[in-house]
Residue, then its C-alpha position, 0 to 999 in steps of 0.5 A: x857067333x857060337x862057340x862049344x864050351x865045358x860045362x860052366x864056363x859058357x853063357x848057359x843059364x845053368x841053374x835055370x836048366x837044371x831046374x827044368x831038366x829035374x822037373x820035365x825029365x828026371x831021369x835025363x842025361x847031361x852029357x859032357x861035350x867040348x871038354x878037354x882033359x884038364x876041365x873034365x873032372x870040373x866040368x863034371x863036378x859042376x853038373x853033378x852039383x848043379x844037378x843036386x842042387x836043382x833036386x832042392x828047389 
C-alpha cells in the first residue's frame, strides 16, 4: 500500500534521485506535498541539502 509522506521520512531513494534530478534536469523543481506545518521547515531543509549535496557527486 502507499501512503504520502514529507520529504525524508519515506522510503524514496533520495540520495539516488537527487543525483539523477541534477543530472537530467538541473533546473528542476521538488515540490513539497503531503507535509504538514510542523515538518515543513525539515522536510524543506532536507531537499535543500539533499539537492547541494547531489551538485558535488
Amino acid at each position: 500500500m502507499l501512503s504520502e509522506t514529507a520529504a525524508g521520512f519515506g522510503e524514496l531513494h533520495y540520495p539516488l534521485f537527487l543525483e539523477l534530478l541534477e543530472r537530467h534536469k538541473p533546473h528542476g523543481f521538488v515540490t513539497l506535498e503531503a507535509v504538514d506545518e510542523e515538518r515543513m521547515a525539515e522536510a524543506a531543509r532536507f531537499v535543500r541539502e539533499g539537492r547541494a549535496a547531489a551538485r558535488t557527486r
